[in-house]
Every structure is written in C-alpha cells, then in structure tokens.
MITOR-632999 format. One record per atom (N, C-alpha, C): residue in three letters; chain; atom name; x, y, z. Coordinates in Angstrom, 1 decimal. Layout:
! MITOR-632999
['ALA','A','CA',[X,Y,Z]]
...
END
This chain:
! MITOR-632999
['UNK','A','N',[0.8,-1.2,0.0]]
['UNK','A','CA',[0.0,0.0,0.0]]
['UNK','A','C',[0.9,1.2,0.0]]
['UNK','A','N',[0.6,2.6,-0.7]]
['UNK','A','CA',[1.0,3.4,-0.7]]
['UNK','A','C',[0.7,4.5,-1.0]]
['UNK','A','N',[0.8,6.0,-1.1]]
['UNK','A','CA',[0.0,6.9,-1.8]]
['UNK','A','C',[0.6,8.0,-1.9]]
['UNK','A','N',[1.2,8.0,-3.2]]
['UNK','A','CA',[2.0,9.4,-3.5]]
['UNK','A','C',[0.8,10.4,-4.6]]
['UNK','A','N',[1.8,11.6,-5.1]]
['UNK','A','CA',[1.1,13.0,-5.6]]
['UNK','A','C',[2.1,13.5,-5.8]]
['UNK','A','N',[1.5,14.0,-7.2]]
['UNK','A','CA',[2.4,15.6,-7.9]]
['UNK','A','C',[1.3,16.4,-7.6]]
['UNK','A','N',[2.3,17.8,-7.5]]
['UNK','A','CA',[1.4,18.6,-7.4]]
['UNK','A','C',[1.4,20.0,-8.9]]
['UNK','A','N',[0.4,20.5,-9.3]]
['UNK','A','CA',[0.6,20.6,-10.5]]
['UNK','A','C',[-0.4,22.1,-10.1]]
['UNK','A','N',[0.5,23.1,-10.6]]
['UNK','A','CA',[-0.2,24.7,-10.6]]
['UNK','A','C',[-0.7,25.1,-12.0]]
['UNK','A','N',[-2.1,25.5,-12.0]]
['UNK','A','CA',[-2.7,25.9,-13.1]]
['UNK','A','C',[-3.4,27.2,-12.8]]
['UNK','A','N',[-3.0,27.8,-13.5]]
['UNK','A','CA',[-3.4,29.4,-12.8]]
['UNK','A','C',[-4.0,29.7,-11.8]]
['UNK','A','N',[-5.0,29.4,-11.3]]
['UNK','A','CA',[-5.3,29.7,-9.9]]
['UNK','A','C',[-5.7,28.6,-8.8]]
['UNK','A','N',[-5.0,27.3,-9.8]]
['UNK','A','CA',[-5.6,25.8,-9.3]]
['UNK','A','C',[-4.4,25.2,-8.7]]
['UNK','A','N',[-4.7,24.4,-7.9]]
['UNK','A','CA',[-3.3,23.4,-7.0]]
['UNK','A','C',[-4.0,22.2,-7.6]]
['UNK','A','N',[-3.8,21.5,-8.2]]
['UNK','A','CA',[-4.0,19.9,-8.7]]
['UNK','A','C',[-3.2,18.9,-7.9]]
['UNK','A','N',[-3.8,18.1,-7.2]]
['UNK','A','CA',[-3.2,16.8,-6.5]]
['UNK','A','C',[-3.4,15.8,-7.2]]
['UNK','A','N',[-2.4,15.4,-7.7]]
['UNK','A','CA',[-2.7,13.9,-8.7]]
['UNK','A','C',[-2.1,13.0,-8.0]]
['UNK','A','N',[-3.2,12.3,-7.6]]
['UNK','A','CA',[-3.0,11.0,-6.6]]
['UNK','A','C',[-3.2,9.8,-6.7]]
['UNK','A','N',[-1.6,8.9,-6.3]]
['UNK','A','CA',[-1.8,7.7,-6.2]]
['UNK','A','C',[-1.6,6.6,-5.7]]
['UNK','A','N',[-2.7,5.6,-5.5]]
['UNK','A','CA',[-2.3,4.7,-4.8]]
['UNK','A','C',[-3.5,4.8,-3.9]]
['UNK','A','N',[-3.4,4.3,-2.8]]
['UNK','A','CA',[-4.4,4.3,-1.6]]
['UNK','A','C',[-4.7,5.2,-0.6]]
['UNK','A','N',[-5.8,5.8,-0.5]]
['UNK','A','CA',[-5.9,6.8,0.5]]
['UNK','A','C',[-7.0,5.9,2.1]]
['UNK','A','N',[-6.0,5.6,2.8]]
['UNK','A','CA',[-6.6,4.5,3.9]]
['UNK','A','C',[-5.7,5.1,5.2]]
['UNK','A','N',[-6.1,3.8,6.0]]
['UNK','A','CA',[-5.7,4.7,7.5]]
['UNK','A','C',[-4.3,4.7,7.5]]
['UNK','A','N',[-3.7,3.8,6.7]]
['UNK','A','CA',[-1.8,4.4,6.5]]
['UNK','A','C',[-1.6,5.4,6.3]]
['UNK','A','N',[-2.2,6.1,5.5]]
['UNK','A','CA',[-1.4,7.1,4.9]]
['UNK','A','C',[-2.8,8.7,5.0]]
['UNK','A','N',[-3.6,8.4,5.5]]
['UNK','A','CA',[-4.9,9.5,5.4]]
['UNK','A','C',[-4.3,11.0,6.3]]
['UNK','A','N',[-3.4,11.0,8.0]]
['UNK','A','CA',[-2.8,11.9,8.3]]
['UNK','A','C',[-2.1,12.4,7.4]]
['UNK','A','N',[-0.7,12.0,7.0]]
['UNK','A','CA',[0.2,12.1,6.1]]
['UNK','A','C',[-0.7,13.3,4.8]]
['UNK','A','N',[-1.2,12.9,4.4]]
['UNK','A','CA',[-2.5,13.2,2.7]]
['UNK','A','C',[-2.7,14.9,3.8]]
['UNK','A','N',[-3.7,14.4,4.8]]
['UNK','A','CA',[-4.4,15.6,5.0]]
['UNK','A','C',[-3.6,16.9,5.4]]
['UNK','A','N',[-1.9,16.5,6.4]]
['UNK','A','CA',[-1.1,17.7,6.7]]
['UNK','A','C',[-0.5,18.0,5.7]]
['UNK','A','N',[-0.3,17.7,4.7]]
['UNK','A','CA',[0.4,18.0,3.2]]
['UNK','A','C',[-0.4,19.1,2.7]]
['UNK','A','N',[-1.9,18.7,2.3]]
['UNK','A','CA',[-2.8,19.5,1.9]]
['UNK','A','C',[-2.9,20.7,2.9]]
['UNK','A','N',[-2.8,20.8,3.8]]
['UNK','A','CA',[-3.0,21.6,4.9]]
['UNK','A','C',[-2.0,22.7,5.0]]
['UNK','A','N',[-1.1,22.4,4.6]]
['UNK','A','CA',[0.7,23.2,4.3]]
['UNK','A','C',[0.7,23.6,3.2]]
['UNK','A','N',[0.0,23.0,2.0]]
['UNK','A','CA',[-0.2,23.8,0.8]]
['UNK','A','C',[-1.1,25.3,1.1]]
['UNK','A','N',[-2.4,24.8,1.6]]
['UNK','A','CA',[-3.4,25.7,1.8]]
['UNK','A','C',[-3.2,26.9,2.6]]
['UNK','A','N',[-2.2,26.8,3.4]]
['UNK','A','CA',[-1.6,27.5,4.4]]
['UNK','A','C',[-0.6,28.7,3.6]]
['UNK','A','N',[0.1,28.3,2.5]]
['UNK','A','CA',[0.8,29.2,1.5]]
['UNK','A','C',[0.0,30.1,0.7]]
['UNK','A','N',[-1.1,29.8,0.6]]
['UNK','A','CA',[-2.3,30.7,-0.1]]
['UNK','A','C',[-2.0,31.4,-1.5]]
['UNK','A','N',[-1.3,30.4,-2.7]]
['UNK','A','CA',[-1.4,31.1,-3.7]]
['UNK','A','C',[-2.5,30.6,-4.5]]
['UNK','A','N',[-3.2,30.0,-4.5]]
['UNK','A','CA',[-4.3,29.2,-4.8]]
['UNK','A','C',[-5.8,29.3,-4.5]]
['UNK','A','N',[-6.9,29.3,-5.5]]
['UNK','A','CA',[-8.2,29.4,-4.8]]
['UNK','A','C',[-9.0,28.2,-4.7]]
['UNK','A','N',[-8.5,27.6,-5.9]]
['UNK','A','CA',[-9.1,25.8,-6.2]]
['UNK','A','C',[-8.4,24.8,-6.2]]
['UNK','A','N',[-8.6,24.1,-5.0]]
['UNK','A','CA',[-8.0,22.6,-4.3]]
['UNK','A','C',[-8.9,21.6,-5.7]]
['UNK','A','N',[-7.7,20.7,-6.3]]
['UNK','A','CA',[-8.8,19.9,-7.0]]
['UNK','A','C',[-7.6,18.4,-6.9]]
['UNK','A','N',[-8.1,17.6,-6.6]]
['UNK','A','CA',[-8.2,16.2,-6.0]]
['UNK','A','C',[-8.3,15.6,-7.3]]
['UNK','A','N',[-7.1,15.1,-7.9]]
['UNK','A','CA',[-7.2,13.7,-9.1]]
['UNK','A','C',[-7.3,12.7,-8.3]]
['UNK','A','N',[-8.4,12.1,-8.6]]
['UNK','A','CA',[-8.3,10.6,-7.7]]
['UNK','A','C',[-8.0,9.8,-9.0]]
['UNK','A','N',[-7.9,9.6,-9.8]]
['UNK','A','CA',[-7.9,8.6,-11.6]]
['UNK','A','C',[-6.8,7.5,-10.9]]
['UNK','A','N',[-6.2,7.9,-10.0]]
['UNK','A','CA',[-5.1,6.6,-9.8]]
['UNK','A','C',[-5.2,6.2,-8.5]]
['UNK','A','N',[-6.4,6.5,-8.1]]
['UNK','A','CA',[-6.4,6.3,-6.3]]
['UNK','A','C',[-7.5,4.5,-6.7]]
['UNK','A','N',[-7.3,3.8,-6.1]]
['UNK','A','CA',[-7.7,2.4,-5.9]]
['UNK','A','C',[-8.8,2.2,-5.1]]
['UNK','A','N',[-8.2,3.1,-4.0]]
['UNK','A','CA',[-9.1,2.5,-2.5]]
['UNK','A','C',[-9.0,3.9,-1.6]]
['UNK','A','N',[-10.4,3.7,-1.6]]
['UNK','A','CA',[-10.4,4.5,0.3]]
['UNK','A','C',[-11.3,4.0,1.4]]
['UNK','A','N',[-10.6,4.1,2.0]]
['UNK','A','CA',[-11.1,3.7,3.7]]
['UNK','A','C',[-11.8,5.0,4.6]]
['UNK','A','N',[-12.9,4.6,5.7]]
['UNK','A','CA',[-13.4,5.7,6.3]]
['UNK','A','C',[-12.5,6.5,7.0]]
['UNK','A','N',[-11.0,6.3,7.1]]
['UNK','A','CA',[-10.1,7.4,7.4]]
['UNK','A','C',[-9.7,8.3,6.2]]
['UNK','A','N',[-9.6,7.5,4.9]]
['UNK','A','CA',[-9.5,8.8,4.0]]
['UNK','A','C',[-11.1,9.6,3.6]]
['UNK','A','N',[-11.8,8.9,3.9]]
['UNK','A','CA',[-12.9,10.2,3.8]]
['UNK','A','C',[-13.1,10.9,5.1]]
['UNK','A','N',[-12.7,11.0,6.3]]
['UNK','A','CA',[-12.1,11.7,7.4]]
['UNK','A','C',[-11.7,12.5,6.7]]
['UNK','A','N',[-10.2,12.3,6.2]]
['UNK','A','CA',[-9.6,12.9,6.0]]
['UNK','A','C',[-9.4,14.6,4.9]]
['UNK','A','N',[-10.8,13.6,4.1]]
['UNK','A','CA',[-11.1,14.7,2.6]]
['UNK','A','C',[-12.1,15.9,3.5]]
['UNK','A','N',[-13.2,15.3,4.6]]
['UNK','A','CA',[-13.8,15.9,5.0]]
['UNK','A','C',[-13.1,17.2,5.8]]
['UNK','A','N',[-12.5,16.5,6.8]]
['UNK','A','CA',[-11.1,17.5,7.5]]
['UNK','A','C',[-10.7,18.9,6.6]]
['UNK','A','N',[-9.8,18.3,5.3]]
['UNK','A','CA',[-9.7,19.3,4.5]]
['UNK','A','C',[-10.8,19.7,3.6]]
['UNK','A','N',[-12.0,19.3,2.8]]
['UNK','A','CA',[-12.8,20.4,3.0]]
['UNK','A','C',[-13.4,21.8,3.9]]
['UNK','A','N',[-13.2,21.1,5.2]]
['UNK','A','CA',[-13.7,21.9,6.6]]
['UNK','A','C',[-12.4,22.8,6.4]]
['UNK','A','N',[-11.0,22.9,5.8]]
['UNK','A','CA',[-10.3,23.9,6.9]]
['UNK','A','C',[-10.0,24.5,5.2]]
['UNK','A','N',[-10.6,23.7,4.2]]
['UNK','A','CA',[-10.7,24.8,2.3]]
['UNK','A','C',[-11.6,26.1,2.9]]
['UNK','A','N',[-13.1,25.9,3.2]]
['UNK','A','CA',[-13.6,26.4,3.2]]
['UNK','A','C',[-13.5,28.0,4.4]]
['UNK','A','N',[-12.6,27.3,5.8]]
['UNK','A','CA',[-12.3,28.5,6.5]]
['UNK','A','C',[-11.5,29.2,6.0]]
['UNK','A','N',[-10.7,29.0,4.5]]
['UNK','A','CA',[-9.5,29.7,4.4]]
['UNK','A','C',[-10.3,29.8,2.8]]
['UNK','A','N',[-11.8,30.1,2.7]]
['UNK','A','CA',[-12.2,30.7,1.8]]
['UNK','A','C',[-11.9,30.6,0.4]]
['UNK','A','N',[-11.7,29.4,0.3]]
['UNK','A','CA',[-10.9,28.6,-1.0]]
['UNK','A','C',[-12.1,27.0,-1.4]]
['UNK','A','N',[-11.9,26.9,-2.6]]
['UNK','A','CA',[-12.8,25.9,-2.7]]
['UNK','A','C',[-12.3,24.5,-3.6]]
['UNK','A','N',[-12.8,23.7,-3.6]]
['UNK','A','CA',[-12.4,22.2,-3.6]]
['UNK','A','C',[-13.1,21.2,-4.5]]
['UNK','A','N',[-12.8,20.5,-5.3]]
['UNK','A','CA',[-13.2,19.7,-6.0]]
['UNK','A','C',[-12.3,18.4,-6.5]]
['UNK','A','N',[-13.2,17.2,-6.8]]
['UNK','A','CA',[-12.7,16.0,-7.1]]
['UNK','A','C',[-12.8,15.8,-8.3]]
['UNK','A','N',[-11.9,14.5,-9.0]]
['UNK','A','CA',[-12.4,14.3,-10.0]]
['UNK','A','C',[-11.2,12.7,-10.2]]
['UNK','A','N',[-11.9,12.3,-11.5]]
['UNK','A','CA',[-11.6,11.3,-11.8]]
['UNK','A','C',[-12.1,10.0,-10.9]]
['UNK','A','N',[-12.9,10.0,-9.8]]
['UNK','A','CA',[-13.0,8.5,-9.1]]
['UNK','A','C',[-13.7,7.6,-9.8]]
['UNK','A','N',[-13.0,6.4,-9.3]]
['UNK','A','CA',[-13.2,4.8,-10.0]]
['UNK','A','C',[-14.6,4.4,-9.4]]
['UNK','A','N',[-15.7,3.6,-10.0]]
['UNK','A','CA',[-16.6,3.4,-9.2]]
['UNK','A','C',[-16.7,2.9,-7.6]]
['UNK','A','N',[-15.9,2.3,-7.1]]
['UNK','A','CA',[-15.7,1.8,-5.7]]
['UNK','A','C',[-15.6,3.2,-5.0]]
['UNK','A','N',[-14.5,3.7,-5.1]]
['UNK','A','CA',[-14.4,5.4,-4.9]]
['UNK','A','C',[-16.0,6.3,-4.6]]
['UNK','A','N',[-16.5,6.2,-6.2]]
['UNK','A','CA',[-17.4,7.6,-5.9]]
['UNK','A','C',[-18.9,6.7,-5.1]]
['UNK','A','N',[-18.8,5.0,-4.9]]
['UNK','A','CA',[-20.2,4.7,-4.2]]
['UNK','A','C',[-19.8,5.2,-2.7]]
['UNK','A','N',[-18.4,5.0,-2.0]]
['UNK','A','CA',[-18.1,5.5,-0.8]]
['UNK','A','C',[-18.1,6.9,-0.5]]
['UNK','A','N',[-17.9,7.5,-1.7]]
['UNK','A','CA',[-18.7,8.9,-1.6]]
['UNK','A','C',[-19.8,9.3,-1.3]]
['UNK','A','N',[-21.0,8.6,-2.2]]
['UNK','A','CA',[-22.0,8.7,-2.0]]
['UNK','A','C',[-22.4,8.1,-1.1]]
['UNK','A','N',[-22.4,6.7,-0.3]]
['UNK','A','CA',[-22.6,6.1,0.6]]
['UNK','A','C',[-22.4,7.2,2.1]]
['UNK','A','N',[-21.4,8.0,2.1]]
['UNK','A','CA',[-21.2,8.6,3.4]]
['UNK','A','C',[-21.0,10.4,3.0]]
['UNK','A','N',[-21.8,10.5,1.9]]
['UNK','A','CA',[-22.7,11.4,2.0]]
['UNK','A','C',[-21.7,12.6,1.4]]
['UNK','A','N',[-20.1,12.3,1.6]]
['UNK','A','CA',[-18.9,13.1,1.4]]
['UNK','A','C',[-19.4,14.3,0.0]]
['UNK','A','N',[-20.0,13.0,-1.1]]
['UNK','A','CA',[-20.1,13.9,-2.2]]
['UNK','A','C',[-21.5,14.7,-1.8]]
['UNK','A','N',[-21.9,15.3,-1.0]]
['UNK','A','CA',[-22.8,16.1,-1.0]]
['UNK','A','C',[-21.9,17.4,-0.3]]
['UNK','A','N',[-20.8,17.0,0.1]]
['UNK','A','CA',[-20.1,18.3,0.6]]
['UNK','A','C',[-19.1,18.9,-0.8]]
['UNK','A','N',[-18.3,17.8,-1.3]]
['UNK','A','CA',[-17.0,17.8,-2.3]]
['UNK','A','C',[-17.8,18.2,-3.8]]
['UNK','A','N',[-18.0,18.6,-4.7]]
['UNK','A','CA',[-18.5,18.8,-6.0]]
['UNK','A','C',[-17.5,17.7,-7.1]]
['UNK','A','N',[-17.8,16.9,-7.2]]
['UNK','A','CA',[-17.4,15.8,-7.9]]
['UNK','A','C',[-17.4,16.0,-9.7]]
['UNK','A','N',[-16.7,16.3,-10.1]]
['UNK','A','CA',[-16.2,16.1,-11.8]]
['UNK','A','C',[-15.8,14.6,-12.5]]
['UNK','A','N',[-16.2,14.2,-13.6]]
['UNK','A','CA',[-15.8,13.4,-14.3]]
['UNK','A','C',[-14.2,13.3,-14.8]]
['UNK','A','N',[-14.3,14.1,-15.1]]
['UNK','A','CA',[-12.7,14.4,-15.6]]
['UNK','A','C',[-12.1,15.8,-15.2]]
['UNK','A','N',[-10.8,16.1,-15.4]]
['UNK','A','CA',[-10.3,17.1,-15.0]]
['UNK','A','C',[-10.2,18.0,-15.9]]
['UNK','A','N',[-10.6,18.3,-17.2]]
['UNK','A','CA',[-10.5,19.2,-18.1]]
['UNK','A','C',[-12.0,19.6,-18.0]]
['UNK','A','N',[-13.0,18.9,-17.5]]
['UNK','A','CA',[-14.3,19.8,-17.0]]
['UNK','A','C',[-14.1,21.0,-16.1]]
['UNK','A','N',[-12.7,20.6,-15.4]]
['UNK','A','CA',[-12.6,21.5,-14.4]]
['UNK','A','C',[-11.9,22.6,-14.9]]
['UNK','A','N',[-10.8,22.7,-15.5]]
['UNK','A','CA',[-9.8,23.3,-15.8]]
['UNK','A','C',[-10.0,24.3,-17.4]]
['UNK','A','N',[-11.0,23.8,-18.2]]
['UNK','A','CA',[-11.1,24.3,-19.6]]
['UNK','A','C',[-11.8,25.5,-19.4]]
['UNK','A','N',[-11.4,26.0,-20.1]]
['UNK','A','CA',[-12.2,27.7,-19.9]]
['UNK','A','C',[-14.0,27.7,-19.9]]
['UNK','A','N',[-14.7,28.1,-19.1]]
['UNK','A','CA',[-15.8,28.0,-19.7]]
['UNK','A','C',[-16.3,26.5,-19.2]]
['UNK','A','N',[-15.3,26.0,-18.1]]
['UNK','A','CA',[-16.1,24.4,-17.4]]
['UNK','A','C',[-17.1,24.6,-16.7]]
['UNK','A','N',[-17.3,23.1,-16.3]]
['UNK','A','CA',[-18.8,23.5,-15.6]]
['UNK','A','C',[-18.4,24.1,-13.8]]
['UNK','A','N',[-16.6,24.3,-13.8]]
['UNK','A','CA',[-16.6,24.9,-12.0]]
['UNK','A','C',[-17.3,26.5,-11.8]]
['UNK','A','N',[-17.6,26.6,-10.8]]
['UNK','A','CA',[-18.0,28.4,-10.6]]
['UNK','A','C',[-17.1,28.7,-9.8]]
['UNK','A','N',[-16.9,29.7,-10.2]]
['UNK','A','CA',[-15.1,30.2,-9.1]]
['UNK','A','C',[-16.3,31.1,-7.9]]
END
C-alpha cells in the first residue's frame, strides 16, 4: 500500500494527482500535506485527481472531509475528480459527495468556460 502525488499549478488551481491508496496508513500524512499547501495561499481551487487512487477507507474520507472543513475556513474551494466506481459509491454512501462537488474528468474543471463556478 502506498499513496503518493504531484502537485501541479494551473493558474489559480493546486492539482493533486493522486496515487495509490488513501486508507488509514497514509490519510494523516495526505491531510497535513494539503494543509501546508493551503496554508501558503497562492491558490483558490484545491482539485483532488483521484484517476489513480484504488481505495479509500473511512479514514481517508475523514480525512477529505477534514480538509474540506479547513478549504472552506481559508475561503478557498475544492473539487474531485476522476474517481473509480468503488471510490465515488463511498462517496455517495457517506454522503462526502454532497459536501466535495465531484467532476468526471479534470479538463471539466480546468477548460475555460467548465462546468466549475469560481
């Protein structure tokens, strides 16, 4: 098990391209990373590639929730995209994607004129 990320700047976007497992190994690790990014404030949109994430466990959706909760204090906003179906039914199952705004692909997000609202 394991779960690494590039991090990739697009004009006012932090892209986390993530992979591997987001479970109770590694869900602190994920969330203080994100949290030290967010904390440097050159960014307004956190967006989450899951396309290479496998698995998550109810500590990495802890963990997404966590950082949603501390996107939003720091007035910055967040989106997913790419999850595998196992992924987005645990989403849905625990309700997460009713907080996270979930994309199909990442050029939904990123193309001029996508479906995000800044």
């Amino acid at each position: 098990m394991y779960l690494e990320y590039d991090k990739i700047n697009i004009d006012n976007m932090m892209i986390f391209k993530c992979h591997g497992e987001l479970d109770i190994y590694h869900s602190l690790d994920f969330k203080e990373e994100i949290k030290k990014e967010i904390k440097d404030d050159y960014f307004d949109i956190l967006v989450l590639d899951f396309s290479d994430i496998r698995h998550i466990d109810s500590s990495g959706i802890g963990s997404l929730v966590s950082v949603f909760k501390f996107i939003n204090e720091n007035r910055k906003k967040m989106y997913m995209t790419g999850l595998n179906k196992d992924v987005k039914n645990i989403m849905n199952i625990t309700n997460a994607s009713k907080l996270i705004k979930i994309f199909d692909t990442l050029e939904d997000i990123i193309k001029p004129g996508g479906k995000h609202d800044y």
